[in-house]
C-alpha positions as CSV (number, residue, x, y, z in Angstrom):
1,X,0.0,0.0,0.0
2,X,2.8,2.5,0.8
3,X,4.1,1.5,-2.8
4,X,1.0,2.6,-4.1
5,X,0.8,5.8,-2.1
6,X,4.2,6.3,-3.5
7,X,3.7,6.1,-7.1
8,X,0.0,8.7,-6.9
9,X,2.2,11.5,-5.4
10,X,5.1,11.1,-8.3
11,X,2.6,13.1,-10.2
12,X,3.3,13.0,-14.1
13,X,5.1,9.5,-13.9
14,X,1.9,7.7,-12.1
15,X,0.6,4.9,-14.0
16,X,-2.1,5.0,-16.1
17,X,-4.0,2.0,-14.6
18,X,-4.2,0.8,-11.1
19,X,-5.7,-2.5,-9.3
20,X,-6.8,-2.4,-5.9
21,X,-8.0,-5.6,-4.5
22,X,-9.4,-4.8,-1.1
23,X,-7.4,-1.5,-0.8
24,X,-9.0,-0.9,3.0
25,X,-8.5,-3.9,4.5
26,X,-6.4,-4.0,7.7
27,X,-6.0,-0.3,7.3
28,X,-7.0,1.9,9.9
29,X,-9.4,5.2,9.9
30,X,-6.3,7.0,9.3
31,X,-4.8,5.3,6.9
32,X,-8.1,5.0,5.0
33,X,-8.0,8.3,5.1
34,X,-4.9,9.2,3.4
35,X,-5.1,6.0,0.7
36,X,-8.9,8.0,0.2
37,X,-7.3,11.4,-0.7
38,X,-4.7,9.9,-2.5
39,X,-7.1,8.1,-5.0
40,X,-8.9,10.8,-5.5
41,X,-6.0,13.1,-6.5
42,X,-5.0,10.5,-9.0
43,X,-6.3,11.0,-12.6
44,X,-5.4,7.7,-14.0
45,X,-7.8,4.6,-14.5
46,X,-8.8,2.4,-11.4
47,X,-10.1,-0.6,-11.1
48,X,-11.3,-1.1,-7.8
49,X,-12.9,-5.0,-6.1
50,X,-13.8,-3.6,-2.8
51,X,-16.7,-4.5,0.2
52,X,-16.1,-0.9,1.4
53,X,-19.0,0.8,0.2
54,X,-18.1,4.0,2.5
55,X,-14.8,4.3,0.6
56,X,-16.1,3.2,-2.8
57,X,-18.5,6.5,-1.9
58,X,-15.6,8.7,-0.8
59,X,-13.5,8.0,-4.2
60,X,-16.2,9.0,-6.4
61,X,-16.6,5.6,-8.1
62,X,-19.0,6.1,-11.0
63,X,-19.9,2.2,-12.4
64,X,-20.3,-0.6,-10.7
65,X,-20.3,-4.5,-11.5
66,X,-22.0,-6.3,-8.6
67,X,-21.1,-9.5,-8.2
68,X,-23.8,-11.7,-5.9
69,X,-23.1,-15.9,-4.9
């Protein structure tokens, strides 16, 4: 996660897609936090698989596939 947090503040040499498979587990408020404002900054593509709906909310996410067992 720090990597990640890493590469969204290099600015210009971000990547242009990113993964995040359960980006808030085991993270605390704080930490949720920053990895939230950080995401948001970034203007890159993101794919996101996340049960976090109150962070999925905070970063603006605007489609969804819902997957149901």
């Amino acid at each position: 996660m720090r990597l990640l947090l890493c590469c969204l503040t290099i600015g210009h040499q971000a990547p242009d897609l990113i993964i995040l498979d359960e980006p808030t587990n085991n993270l605390d408020i704080q930490n949720i936090n920053i990895l939230t404002s950080a995401v948001n900054e970034y203007r890159g593509a993101l794919i996101v698989v996340s049960h976090d709906q109150r962070f999925l909310g905070d970063t603006g996410v605007e489609a969804a596939i819902i997957m149901e067992s």
